[in-house]
N, C-alpha and C positions, 0 to 999 in steps of 0.2 A: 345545288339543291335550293327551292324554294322555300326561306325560312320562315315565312307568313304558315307554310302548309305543316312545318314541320314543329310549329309551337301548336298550332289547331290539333296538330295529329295524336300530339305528346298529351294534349289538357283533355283529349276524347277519350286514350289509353286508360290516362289515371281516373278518368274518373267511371272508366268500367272496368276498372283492375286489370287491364291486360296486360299492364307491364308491372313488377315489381318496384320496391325501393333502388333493392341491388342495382336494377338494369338503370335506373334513371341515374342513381352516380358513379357507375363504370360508365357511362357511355354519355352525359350530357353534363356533369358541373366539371367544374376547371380543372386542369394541373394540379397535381398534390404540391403544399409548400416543402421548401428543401430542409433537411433537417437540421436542429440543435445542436450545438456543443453538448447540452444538458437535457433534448427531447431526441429520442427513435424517432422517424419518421418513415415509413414503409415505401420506397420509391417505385415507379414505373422500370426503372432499369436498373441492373446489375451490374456491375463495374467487373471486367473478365480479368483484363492485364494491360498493365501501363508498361509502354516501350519509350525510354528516354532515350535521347538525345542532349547533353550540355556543356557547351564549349568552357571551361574552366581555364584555358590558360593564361589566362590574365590574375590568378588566383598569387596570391592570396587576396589579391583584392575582388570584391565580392562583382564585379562584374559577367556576365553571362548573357550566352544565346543557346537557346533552347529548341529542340522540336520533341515533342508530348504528343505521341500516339495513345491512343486510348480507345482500348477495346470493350467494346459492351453489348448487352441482350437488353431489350424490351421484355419486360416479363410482362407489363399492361401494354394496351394497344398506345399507340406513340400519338394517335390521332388526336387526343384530348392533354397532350404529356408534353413533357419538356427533361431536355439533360440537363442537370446544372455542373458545373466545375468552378471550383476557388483558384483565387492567384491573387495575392498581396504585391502591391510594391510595381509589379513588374509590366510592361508592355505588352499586349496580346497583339501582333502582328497580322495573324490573321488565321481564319479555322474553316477547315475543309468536313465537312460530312462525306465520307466516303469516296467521291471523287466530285463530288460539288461545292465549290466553296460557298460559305451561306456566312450570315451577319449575325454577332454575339450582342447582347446588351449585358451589360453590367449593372445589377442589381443593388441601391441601396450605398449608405455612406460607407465610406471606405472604415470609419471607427465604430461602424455594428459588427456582431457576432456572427451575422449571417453574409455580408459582403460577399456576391459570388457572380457567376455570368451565369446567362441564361441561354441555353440552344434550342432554337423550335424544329425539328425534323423535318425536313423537304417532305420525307415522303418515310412509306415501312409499313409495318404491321406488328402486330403482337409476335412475339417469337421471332422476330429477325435480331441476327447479331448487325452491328453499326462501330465502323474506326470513325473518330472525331481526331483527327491531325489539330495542333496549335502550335505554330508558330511564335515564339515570346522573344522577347529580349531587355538586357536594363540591368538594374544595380539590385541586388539581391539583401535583404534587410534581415532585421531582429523583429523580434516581438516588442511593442513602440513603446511599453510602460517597464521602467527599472524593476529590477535587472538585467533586464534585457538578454534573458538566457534562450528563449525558443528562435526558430528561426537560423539563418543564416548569422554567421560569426568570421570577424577576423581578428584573430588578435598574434601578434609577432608573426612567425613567418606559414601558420596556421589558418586554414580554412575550412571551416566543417559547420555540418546542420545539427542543432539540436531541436525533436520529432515534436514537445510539447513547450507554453509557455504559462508559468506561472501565474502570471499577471493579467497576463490577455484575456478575452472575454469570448475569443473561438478554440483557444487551449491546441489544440491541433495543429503545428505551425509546417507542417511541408510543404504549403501553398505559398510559404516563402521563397519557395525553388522551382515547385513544379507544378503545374496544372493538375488539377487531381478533386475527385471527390472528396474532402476533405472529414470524411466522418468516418468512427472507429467499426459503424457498423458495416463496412461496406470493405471486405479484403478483397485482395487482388494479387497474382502475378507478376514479377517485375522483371524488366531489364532494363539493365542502365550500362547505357555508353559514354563514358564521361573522357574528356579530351584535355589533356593537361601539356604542361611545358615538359620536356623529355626527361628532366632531372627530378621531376616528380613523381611520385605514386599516391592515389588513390584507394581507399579501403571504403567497401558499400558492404551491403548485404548478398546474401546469398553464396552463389560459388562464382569464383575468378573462371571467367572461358579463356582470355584472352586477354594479352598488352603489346600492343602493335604497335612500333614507331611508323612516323607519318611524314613525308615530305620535306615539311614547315616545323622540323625539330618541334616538335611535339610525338604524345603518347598518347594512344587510348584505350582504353581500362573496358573493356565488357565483361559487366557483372551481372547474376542471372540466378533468379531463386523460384519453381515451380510451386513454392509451398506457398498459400494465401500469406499476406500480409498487411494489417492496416496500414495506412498511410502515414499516419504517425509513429510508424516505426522502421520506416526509410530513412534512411543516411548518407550522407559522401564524408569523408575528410581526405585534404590534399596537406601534402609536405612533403621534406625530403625523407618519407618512411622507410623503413627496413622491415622486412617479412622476418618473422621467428618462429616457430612450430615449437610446443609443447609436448611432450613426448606422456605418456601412460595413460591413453583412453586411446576407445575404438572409434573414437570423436574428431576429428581432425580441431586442433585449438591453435589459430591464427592470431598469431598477436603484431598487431603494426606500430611502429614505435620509434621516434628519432635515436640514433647511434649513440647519442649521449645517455641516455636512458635504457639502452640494451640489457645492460647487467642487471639494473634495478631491474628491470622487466621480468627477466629471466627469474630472479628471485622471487618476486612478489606473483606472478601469476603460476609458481610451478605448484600449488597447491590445487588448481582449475582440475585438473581430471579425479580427484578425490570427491569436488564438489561436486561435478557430475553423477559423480559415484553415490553417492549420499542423497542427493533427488532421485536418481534412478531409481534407489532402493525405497524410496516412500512413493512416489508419482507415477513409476513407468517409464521406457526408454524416452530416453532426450530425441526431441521429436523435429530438430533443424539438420541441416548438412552440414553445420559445423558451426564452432561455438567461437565466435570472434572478439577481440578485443581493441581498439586502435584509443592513444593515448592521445586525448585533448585538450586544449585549455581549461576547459570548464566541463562540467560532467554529475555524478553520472547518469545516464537515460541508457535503457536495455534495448533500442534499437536490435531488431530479431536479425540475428546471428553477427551482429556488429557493436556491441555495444560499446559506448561512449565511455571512455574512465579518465577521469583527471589527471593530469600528468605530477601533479602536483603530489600525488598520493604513492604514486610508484615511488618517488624517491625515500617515502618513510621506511621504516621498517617494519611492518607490520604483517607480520609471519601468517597469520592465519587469514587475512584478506578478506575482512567480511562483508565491505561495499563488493567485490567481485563476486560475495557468493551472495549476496543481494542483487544485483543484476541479474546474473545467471540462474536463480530463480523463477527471474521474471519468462525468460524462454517457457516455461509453461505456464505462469498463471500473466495471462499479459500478451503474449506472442502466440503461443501455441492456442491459447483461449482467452478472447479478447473481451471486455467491459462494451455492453451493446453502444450506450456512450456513457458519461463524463460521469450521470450522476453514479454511477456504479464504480467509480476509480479506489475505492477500495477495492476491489476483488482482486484487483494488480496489486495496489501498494501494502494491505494488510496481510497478503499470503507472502508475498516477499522477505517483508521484514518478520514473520513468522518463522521461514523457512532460515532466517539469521538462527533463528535459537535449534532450529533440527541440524543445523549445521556443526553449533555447540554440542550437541548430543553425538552426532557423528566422531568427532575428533574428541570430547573428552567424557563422555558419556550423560548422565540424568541431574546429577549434579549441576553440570555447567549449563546443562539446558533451561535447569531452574532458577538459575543464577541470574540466567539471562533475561527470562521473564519478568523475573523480580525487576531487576533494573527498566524494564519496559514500562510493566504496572507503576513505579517509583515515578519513574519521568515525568509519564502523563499525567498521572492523580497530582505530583509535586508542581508542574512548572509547566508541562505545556497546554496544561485545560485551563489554568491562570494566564497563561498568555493570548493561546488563541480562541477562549470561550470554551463553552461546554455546546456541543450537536453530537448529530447521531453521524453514525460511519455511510448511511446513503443519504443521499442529495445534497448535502452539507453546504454551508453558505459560503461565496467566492469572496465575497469583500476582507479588504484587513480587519484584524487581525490573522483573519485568514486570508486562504489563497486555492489556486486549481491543483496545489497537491498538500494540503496541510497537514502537520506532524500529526495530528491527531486520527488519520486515516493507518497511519505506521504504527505508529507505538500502542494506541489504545487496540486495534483491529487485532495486532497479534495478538494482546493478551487475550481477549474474546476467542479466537482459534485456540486459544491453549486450553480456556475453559470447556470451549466444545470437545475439544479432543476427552475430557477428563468425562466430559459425559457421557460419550458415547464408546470410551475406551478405543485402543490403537487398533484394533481388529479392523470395530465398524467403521473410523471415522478416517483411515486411511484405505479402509476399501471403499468408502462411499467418494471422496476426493479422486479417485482412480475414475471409479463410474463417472463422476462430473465431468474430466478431462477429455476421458472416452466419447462421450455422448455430445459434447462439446466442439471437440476438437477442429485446429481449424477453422475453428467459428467464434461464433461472438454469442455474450449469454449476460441475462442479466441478476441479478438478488433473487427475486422471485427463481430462476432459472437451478443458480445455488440452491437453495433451498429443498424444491421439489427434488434435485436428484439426488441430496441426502436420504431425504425420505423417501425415496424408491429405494433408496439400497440397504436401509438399515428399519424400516418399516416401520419409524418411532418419525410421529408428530414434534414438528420443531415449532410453530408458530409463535409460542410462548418463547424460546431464546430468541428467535431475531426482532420479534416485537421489545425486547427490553434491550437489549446489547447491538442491534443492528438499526431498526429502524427506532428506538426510544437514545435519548440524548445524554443519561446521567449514569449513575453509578449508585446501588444503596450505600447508606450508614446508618451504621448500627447502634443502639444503645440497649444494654442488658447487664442482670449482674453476675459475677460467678460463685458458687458456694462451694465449699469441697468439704465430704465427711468422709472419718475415718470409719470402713466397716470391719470387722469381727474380727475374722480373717486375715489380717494385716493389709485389707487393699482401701484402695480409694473409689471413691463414687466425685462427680464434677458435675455440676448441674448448673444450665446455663438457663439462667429466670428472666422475666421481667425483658423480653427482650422485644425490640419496636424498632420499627426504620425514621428515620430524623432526616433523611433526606428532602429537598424541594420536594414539595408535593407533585406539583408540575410532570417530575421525572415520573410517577406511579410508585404502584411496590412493585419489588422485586421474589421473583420466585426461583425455587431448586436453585441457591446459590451454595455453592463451597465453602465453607469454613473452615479450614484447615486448624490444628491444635497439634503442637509439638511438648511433648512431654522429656526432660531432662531425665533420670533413673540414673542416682549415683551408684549405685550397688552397682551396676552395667554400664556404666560409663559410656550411656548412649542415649537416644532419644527415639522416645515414639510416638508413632505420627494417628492421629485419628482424624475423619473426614466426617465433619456434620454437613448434608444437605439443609438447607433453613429453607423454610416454606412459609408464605408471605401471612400463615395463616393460621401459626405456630410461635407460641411465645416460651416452650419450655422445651428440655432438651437434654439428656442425659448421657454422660460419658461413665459406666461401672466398671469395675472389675482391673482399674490400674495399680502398678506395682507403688510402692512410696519415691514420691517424685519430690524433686526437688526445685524445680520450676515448671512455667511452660511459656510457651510463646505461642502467636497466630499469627495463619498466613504467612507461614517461612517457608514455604514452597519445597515440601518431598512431596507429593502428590500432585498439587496444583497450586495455580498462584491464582487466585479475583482477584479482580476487579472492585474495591471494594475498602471503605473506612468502617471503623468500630469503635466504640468509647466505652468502658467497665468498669465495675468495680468491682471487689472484692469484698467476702463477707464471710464470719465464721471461725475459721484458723486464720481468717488475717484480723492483724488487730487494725484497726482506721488510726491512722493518724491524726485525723483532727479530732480526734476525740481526747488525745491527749495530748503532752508535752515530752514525748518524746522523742519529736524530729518536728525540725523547721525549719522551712524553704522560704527565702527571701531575695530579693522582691519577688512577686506574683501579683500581675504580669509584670515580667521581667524583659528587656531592652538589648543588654550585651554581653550582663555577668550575674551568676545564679548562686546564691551561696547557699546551704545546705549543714544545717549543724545536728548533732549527735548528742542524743542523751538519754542513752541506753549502753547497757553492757554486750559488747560485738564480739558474734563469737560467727566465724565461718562468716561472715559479712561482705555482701557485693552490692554496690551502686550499677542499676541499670535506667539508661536514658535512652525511649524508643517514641516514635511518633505513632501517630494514629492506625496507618496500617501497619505495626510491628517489626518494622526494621529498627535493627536497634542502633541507634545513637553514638553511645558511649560505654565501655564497660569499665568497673572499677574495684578492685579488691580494694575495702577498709582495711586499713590497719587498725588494731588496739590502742593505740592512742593517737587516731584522726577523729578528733572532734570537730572538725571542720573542715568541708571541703569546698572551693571553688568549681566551675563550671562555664568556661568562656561560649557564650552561646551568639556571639555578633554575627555567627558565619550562617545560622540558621535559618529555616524558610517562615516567615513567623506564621503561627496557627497553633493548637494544640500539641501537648508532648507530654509524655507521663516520667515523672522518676519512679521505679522502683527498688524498694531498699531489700534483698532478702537475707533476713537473719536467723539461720538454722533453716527450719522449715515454714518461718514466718513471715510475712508480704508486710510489709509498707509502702504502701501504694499512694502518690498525691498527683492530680492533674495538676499543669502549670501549662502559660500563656506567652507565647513568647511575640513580643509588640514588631 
């Protein structure tokens, strides 16, 4: 074509509107770029199914020869496109398009995020399917910055891939092994033929067809899964493994595992078809051909229908197995429904470790569930938002202290699900999670994606929670004061004044949050639970018509656990402390040891020591003649802490400061 005629022809179109915008960049600006670890990018092609070929007998040492079939459609015309495929580390020998061999370039430094090759199409059209054969071979690596966990591994007589890497800056590591589109949004079909030394076996994904011995004392393993899968959740491990079958599901549960480890296996995974059991019953059926485990040096990654588990952990004792039922959750949120890419890794790693505390609920009921939470909301508000900063659960920043999967995406993410559950009650918010999976399924989806299909299914505007717990960075804290009259009747009234958020401003205010309030009731020798909503735009708030209690607490999680600090005082039936000389705490601020002296007549007297979110500390029945108590506080997280003294039905209440 004459391009002198066809710039004339294009600058005549536009400027008598004969052609569109659409038509001039479907059809005349460049190839789209390939996409982000951390950006979608909408490609020209669709990746069908990847057919391996890799020579492993030389394993445990990481060398390999490779052939990487890879099947695809053109969904744009290929004329203005390009395929791209990743491969780290390894030698490209040479790459055939369909039955023509054509020349690859290699795009960019080997230590960018986007390192990948480039393929220009001889020839095609829109709509045609295209095999791209590659030829590889060479020494098969880690992810290059410590710890050096994604990527290919050998350690003792072990060889195995782990799908993602912490540290890297592509997170995606199966380009360690195999030629592959390397991005979460793009699943595929797989078969893998892996070729080992005869006294080997092999554990990948999907279903085992076939282990054929071969000539040259060697074995090969063809493994074969129709169900989409991203690429980063491909696996091989080699050793001398033993097959073991778990018995009580309609699930077939493959566990591969060295001889020496057998028994422990057997022990520690025989809780697996329960787990199953316990997702089914909230999610919907387990959506692989079976639910695999093979035991690795390092671990664990939920690798779909293979998942990765430390070998290290089988040998504990640890009866209830809640890294396995963490993995095995990820089979649906992760596997079965995949994060478009990177910045959405919450969607995997917060409904996982969620599904940790439905698992508590499964095996010991609401109790343990709350238990569980608790200790979530503890962690992160105590130690891991001090460690690795305060962001939000999307897009969150990669550098240290953080990292491509940081604690704060786990622990904070669940308690956020626990509070949405609370809002939207188990009805909605486990039929609307059903609806997401459904509509999902098999695919990839993002926050935004979340979201809307909450709100198709329960037909309640969420904007406001993911705006402040999803995509906002912080957490409220509270300051208000408490008052409590006695009414007529013999009940109580509890009025919560004066109340304002102190949080960074930065963070915003927070709205519809939970406050939980546990009331003590000795005459019933029980507790009960009341639930204030607090609304960002609401400073008072009223609890009537309680029985005569004898304390309370907040946020001790029978209904729900926030997210969430508080600071108070008491006024009214409590008498203040500093107001007199009746009780005094010293030093403030205090270092390592808190002394605590008495000069009042104790009758019924408890020392309680609890932090800012209400977990309590320390509990202490006074004696009648402890006029003085000690209080070893060196082991503490330093910040805020309240003692409270209650004496009959009266509060002494002092903040103190622990350095």
């Amino acid at each position: 074509m004459n391009y002198l005629f066809l710039i004339i022809s294009i600058v005549f179109a536009l400027n008598n509107n004969l052609f569109s915008q659409n038509w001039f960049e479907e059809n005349v600006l460049l190839a789209k770029e390939i996409g982000k670890p951390t950006e979608f990018i909408g490609q020209a092609f669709d990746v069908i199914h990847y057919d391996l070929f890799l020579d492993l007998t030389k394993a445990p040492s990481p060398e390999a020869i490779g052939i990487c079939k890879i099947k695809f459609k053109w969904i744009e015309t290929p004329d203005t496109n390009k395929f791209y495929f990743h491969l780290r580390d390894l030698k490209v020998d040479s790459v055939i398009y369909d039955n023509q061999k054509i020349e690859t370039t290699s795009i960019g430094d080997k230590s960018s995020a986007t390192f990948h090759y480039e393929v220009i199409p001889p020839y095609g059209k829109k709509g045609d399917t295209a095999l791209l054969t590659i030829y590889y071979n060479g020494r098969m690596t880690t992810e290059p910055t410590s710890p050096y966990w994604g990527g290919v591994g050998s350690r003792g007589s072990t060889l195995f891939a782990m799908g993602v890497g912490f540290y890297n800056n592509y997170v995606s590591a199966t380009q360690h092994w195999m030629p592959c589109y390397d991005h979460p949004s793009d699943k595929a079909t797989f078969t893998g033929r892996f070729k080992v030394k005869s006294d080997k076996t092999i554990a990948s994904v999907g279903n085992l067809i076939r282990a054929q011995n071969t000539t040259d004392s060697a074995k090969i393993f063809e493994w074969k899964t129709d169900f989409p899968v991203a690429t980063y959740l491909l696996t091989f491990a080699v050793d001398n493994y033993i097959h073991i079958s778990i018995p009580g599901s309609n699930i077939p549960i493959d566990i591969y595992t060295l001889k020496t480890d057998s028994m422990a296996s057997v022990k520690n995974y025989r809780l697996v078809p329960k787990m199953i059991d316990a997702f089914e019953q909230r999610f919907g059926k387990y959506p692989f051909e079976k639910a695999g485990y093979v035991n690795t040096p390092i671990g664990a990654m939920e690798h779909q229908t293979m998942i990765s588990y430390p070998a290290y952990l089988i040998r504990t004792t640890d009866s209830v197995n809640m890294v396995a039922a963490h993995e095995l959750a990820h089979q649906w949120f992760g596997d079965l429904l995949t994060c478009r890419d990177f910045r959405d890794a919450w969607l995997n790693e917060s409904f996982a470790t969620y599904c940790e505390s439905i698992w508590y609920e499964y095996l010991f009921g609401s109790d343990k569930y709350f238990e569980n939470q608790k200790s979530k909301a503890e962690r992160y508000l105590k130690s891991i938002s001090k460690q690795e900063g305060i962001f939000p659960l999307y897009d969150f920043p990669r550098t240290p202290p953080s990292s491509n999967y940081p604690e704060t995406i786990y622990q904070k993410g669940a308690v956020i699900l626990g509070m949405l559950r609370h809002q939207l009650g188990d009805s909605l918010f486990f039929g609307a999670l059903r609806h997401y999976l459904d509509k999902f399924a098999y695919a990839t989806a993002s926050t935004e994606d979340l979201k809307k299909a909450i709100e198709e299914y329960t037909e309640i505007e969420l904007d406001w929670f993911f705006n402040q717990w999803v995509y906002g960075k912080g957490w409220p804290i509270y300051d208000f004061k408490i008052k409590i009259l006695k009414e007529n009747n013999n009940l109580f009234k509890l009025f919560v004044t004066d109340l304002k958020q102190i949080q960074n401003s930065s963070y915003g205010l927070y709205d519809n949050v939970p406050l939980e309030f546990s009331f003590w009731i000795p005459s019933e020798q029980k507790y009960i639970h009341k639930v204030l909503k607090i609304k960002r735009d609401i400073d008072s708030y009223t609890i009537d018509s309680l029985p005569e209690f004898q304390s309370f607490s907040l946020n001790q999680g029978k209904n729900v656990v926030s997210l969430l600090e508080f600071n108070y005082a008491l006024t009214d039936l409590v008498e203040k402390a500093e107001n007199n000389n009746k009780l005094h705490i010293y030093p403030n601020p205090a270092h390592s040891e808190l002394y605590i002296e008495f000069n009042f007549e104790i009758e019924n007297c408890t020392l309680i020591l609890y932090n800012t979110i209400g977990k309590v500390i320390l509990k202490h029945h006074i004696g009648p003649d402890e006029d003085l108590y000690k209080i070893d506080i060196g082991d503490l997280i330093p910040g805020v802490y309240f003692v409270n003294i209650k004496n009959g039905f009266k509060n002494l209440v002092r903040k103190i400061i622990v350095q």
